[in-house]
Phi, psi and omega in degrees: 000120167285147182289149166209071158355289214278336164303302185336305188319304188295337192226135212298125188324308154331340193218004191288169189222154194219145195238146170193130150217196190231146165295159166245078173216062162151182212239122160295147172242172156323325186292319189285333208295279186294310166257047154200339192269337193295300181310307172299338196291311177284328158302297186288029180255352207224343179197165180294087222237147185211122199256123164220182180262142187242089150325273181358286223298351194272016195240305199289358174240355195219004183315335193279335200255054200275000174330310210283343189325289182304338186264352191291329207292322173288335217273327179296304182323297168315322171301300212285321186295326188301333200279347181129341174302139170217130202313354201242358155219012159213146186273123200257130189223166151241137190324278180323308155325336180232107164285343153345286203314320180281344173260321157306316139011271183302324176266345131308286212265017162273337176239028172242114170332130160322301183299359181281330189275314185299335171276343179304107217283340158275000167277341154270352173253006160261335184279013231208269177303335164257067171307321190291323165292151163270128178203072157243132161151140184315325165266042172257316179331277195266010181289025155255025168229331151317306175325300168318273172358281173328296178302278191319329175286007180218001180035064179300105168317294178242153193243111171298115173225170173257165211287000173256022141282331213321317215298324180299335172272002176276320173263003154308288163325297154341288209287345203269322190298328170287337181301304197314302170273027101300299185287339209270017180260040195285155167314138180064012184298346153289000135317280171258030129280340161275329174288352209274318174327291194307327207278340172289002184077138152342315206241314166311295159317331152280005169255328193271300210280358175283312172327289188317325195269334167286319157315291168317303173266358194233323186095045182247116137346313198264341189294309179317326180263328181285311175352289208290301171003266202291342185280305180306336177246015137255143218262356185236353149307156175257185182312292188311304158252038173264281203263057195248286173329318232242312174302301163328304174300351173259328187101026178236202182268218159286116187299107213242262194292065184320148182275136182257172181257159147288169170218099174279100142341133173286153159288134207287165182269328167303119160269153188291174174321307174299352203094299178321170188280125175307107173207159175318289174275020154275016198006069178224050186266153159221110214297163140337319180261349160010153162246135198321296192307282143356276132014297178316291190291010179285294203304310176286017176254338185312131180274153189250214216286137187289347174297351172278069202263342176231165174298340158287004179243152193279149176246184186236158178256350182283339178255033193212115165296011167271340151333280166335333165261349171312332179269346182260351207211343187264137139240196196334281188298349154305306170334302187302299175333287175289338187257007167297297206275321155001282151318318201264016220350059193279326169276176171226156185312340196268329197287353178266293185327302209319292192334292222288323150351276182312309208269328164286344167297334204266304181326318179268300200316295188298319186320281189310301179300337178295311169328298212298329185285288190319325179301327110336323183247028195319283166013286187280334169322302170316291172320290184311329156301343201281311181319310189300311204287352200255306174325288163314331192262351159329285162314296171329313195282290170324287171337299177306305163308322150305326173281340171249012164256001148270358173259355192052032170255037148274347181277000182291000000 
């Protein structure tokens, strides 16, 4: 994962929260492997983090056909605990399971421009590449403001995305900055943002307002962020006026709907069978759960660099997808090993496949035995879902409640 300051920064290091999920359409691969569980594995060690399966989100692409959904979402849920996520510091829920996500939904979309949706550069570059689906329907439309929901419903700091998500964590921020200024004007609110101060204790109320006032008048960056700070860690306030606070220190109203930063992920690095970046639908994968033989026989069918049409002519390794995995799992001296005898056509292909053979097979092997122990154990797998699911929809429900009482659907 690459460092990125400057989001870290906006959010207290202590208390940030990380949002993150997966479509369930389908047997997870190494591509899911390298870019996002690995990257999940090392977050929940560093932050408050909640992974969930977006049923939902697998319905704007799979609505005619959804059968592959239920079994993918437990099969998934077992990938990610075999892969090292783990329930007991980060929380795993499925999306549907919290109806919240769907009424903030709905209600996000009563104040967000069409047109915010229609410019998000993946929605004409998915219906472009899935030609073969019908996806003119409204929850294709809007599921990057269901995506908003999502985030907003947790009021997530950081979002792991690669760099051709930002734009969703951008119009995430866009709908939370307009919820705000509209909703975030409550009476008297520069009232009770000062009493909200006095509740902070003496000497923290003379650190926020020194904070607040260096931010105001001068622009000091680091007073804003030790602020955000000091607001998140106090224990004796309630929600409202942590963000009473969090608004007042900006000069604006009450922060109802925090803006989260991206947190940008290295790109994953696995190549497809083919060379290409590994996906289902290129169908050139290799799942996690591959059995060792399968497996073999994957790698040793991978076409190599084509100047190699007999085993005496020499190749380049810069034209072979098997290089590539070579960069991902041999090292130096292997490395050395394959562009030697390569060039020189000292080796023949199969004698280059074996390592990586070897090596992805080493790889895989405790992944697969941890399957096997969950798999065996369906009871806990649930239970850990069920937990996840309650945990979340907690949060959840706090949020909401607040979104419908600054919206005035508390009052029946």
């Amino acid at each position: 994962m690459e460092s990125q300051e400057t989001p870290i920064d906006k959010v207290a290091m202590q208390h940030a929260r990380v949002l993150s999920g997966m479509r369930p359409t389908g047997q997870l691969h190494l591509g899911h492997y390298y870019g996002v569980l690995k990257n999940w594995v090392e977050l929940q060690h560093e932050y408050s983090c909640f992974f969930f399966v977006a049923d939902w989100h697998a319905l704007t692409t799979h609505y005619e056909d959804p059968t592959i959904i239920p079994p993918s979402v437990h099969e998934m849920v077992i990938d990610w605990l075999a892969a090292g996520v783990n329930p007991k510091e980060a929380t795993i829920f499925v999306q549907s399971r919290v109806p919240e996500h769907a009424e903030l939904h709905l209600l996000l979309s009563m104040i967000t421009p069409l047109g915010w949706l229609e410019r998000v550069p993946s929605y004409k570059d998915q219906q472009d590449k899935l030609k073969e689906k019908d996806l003119s329907t409204y929850g294709f439309l809007g599921y990057p403001l269901l995506q908003s929901a999502d985030i907003l419903l947790y009021r997530a700091g950081l979002v792991p995305v690669g760099e051709d998500q930002v734009a969703h964590v951008e119009l995430t921020r866009e709908v939370a900055r307009r919820f705000n200024h509209l909703y975030g004007r409550e009476p008297d609110f520069e009232a009770k943002a000062e009493q909200a101060i006095k509740k902070m204790g003496k000497k923290n109320a003379r650190l926020y307002q020194r904070y607040r006032k260096g931010w105001q008048e001068s622009g000091e960056e680091e007073g804003l962020a030790a602020a955000r700070a000091l607001i998140e860690g106090q224990q004796n306030i309630t929600v409202a006026d942590k963000d009473r606070l969090l608004g007042y220190l900006e000069g604006g109203g009450k922060v109802i709907l925090p803006e989260p930063q991206p947190l940008l992920t290295r790109a994953s690095k696995m190549p497809g069978l083919d060379g290409q970046k590994m996906s289902k639908s290129y169908g050139n994968t290799i799942s996690l759960r591959a059995d060792p033989d399968t497996l073999a026989t994957q790698l040793r069918k991978m076409p190599t660099d084509p100047a190699r049409v007999r085993r005496t002519d020499p190749g380049d390794p810069a034209n072979c997808p098997v290089w590539q995995f070579h960069a991902v799992y041999s090292d130096d001296k292997i490395q050395n090993w394959v562009r030697e005898g390569c060039t020189s056509a000292g080796i023949g292909c199969i004698e280059c496949k074996q390592p990586v053979i070897d090596a992805v097979l080493e790889e895989l092997r405790p992944i697969q035995e941890r399957v096997r122990e969950f798999e065996e154990q369906p009871d806990v797998v649930s239970n850990i879902i069920n937990e996840g699911c309650e945990h979340a929809r907690d949060e959840a429900r706090e949020t909401l409640d607040e979104v419908r009482h600054v919206m005035s659907l508390d009052l029946a």
